[in-house]
C-alpha positions as CSV (number, residue, x, y, z in Angstrom):
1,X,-39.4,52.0,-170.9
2,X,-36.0,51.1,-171.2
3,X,-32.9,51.9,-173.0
4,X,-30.8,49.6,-175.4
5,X,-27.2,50.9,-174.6
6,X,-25.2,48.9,-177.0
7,X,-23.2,49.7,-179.6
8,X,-23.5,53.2,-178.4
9,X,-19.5,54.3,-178.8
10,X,-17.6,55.8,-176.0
11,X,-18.5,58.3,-174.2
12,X,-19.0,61.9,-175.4
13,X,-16.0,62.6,-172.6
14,X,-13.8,59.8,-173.2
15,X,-13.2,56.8,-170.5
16,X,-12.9,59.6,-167.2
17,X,-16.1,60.8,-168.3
18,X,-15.0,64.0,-165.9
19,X,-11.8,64.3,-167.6
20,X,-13.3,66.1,-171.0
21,X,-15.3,68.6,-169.0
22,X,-14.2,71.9,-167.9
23,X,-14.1,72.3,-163.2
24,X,-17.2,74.7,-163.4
25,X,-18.8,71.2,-164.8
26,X,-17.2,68.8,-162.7
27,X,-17.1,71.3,-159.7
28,X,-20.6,72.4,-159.7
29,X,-23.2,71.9,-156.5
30,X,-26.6,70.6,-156.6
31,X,-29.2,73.9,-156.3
32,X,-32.8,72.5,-156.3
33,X,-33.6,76.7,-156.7
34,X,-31.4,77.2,-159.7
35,X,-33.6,75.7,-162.6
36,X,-34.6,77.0,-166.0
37,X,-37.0,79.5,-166.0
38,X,-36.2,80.7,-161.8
39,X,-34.9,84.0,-162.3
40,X,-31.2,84.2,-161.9
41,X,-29.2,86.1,-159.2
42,X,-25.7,86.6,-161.2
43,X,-27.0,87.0,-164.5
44,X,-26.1,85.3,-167.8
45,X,-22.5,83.8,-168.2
46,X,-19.5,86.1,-168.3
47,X,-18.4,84.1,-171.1
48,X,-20.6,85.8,-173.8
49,X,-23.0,82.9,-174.6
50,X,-26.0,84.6,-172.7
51,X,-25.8,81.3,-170.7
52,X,-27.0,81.1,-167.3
53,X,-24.3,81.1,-164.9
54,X,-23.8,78.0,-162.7
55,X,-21.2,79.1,-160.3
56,X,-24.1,78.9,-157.8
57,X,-25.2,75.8,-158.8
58,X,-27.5,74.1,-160.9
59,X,-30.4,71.7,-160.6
60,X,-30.2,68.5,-162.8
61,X,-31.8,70.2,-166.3
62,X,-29.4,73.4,-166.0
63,X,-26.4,70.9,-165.3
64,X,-27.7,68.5,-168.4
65,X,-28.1,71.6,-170.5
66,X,-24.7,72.8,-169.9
67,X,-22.9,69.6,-170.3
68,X,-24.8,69.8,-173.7
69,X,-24.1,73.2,-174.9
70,X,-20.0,72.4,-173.4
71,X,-20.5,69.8,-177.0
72,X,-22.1,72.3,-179.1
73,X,-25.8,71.2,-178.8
74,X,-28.0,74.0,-177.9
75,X,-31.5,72.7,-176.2
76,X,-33.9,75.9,-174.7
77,X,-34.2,76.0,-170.6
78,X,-37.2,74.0,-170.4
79,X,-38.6,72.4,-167.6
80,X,-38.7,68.6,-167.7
81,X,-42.6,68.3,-168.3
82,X,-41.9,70.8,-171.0
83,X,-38.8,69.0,-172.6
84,X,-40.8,65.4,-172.3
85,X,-43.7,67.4,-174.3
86,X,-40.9,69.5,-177.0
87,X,-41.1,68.5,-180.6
88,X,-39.4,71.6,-181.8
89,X,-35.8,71.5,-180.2
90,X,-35.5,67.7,-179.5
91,X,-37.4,64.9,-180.3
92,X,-38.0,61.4,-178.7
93,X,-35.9,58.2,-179.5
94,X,-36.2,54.4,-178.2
95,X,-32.4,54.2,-178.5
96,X,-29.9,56.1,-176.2
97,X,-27.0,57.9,-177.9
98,X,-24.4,60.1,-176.3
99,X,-25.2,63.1,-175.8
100,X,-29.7,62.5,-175.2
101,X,-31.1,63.7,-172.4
102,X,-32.8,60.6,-170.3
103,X,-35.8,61.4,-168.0
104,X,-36.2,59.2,-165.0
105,X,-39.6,59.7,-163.1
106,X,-41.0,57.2,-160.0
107,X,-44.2,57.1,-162.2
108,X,-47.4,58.7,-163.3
109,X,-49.1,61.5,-160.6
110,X,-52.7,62.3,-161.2
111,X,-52.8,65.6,-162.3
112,X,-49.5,66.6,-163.2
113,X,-48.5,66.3,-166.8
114,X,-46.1,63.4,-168.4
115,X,-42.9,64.4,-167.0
116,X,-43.2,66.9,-164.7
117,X,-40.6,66.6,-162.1
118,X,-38.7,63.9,-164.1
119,X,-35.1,64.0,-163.6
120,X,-32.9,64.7,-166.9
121,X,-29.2,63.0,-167.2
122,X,-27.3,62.9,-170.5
123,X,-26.2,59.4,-171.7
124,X,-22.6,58.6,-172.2
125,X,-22.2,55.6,-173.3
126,X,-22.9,52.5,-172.3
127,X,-24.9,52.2,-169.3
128,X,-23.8,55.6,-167.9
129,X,-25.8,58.7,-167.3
130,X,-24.3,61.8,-166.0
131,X,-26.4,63.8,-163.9
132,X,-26.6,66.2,-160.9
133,X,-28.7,65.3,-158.6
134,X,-29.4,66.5,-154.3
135,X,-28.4,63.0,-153.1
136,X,-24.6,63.3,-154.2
137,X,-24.8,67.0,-154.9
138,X,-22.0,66.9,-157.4
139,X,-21.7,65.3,-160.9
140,X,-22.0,61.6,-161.0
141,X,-22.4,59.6,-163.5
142,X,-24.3,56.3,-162.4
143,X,-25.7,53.0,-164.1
144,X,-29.0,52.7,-165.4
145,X,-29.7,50.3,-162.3
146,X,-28.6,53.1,-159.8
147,X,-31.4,55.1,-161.1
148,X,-33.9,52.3,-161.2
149,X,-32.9,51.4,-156.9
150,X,-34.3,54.4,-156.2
151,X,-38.1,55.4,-156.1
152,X,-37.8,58.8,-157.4
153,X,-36.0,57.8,-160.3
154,X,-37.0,53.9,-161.0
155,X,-38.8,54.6,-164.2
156,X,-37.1,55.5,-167.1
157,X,-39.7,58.3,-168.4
158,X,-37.6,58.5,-171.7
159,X,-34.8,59.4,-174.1
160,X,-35.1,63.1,-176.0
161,X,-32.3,64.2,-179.0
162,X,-31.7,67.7,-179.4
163,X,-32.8,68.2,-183.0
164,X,-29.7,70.0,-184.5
165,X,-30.9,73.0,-187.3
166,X,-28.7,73.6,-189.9
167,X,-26.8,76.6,-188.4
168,X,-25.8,74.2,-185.4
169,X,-25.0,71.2,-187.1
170,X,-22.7,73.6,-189.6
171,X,-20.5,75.2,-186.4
172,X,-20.2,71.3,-185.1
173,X,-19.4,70.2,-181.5
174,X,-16.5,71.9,-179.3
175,X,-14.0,69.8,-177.5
């Protein structure tokens, strides 16, 4: 599956899609051992949210996550087979907006479920994904083709929307 792009708007972070985003989310390093659910070293956030806190890095959910909650969407710490399942907290669209979380997979493995291991970047706009991934091991924000040159990545598993409830959608997005 694919994504239609147009007509999306700009970017949730403007033209620099860095420049809207606070340095512990441009700044952060790729940490394949800091993913939801793995028990945190440092604790929550100092900043009161009950956040985790990614000043030791952050594998590509955590990042997406944060960049999400940074623009007042809240999505739980799922794992990516978990997420691709979710129905409660986000739900699965054909169109990307800014803001969705797209899963890219290499394909199918017998005996895991649909999108386990998938990797989860947060559309910007047009034909850019921001993600965190080993390979750079910063942010980047890439081209739907980048993602498809690679094998581990050359499947577009699918788009998810976080579902804003009514006490969310009522607080609306910080900038």
């Amino acid at each position: 599956m694919t994504s239609d792009t147009r007509n999306t708007g700009p970017g949730p972070c403007g033209p620099d899609p860095f420049g809207g985003l606070p340095a512990a989310l441009r700044d952060i390093a790729y940490s394949a051992a800091r993913h939801p659910g793995a028990r945190s070293p440092d604790g929550p956030s100092s900043d009161g949210s009950g956040a985790p806190d990614l000043s030791a890095g952050a594998n590509c959910q955590l990042y997406a996550y944060a960049v999400l909650r940074h623009h007042g969407l809240t999505a739980p710490p799922l794992r990516s087979a978990e997420l691709w399942a979710d129905t409660a907290a986000t739900r699965r669209v054909t169109v990307a907006r800014p803001l969705d979380l797209v899963l890219f997979d290499g394909g199918p493995v017998a005996g895991r479920p649909e999108g386990y291991g998938a990797h989860v970047g947060v559309h910007l706009g047009p034909d850019r994904v921001l993600h965190l991934c080993k390979e750079v091991g910063r942010p980047a924000v890439w081209r739907y083709a980048e993602f498809a040159a690679r094998a581990r990545y050359a499947r577009t598993l699918g788009i998810k929307r976080v579902v804003r409830d009514r006490a969310r959608s009522q607080a609306g997005p910080r900038h």
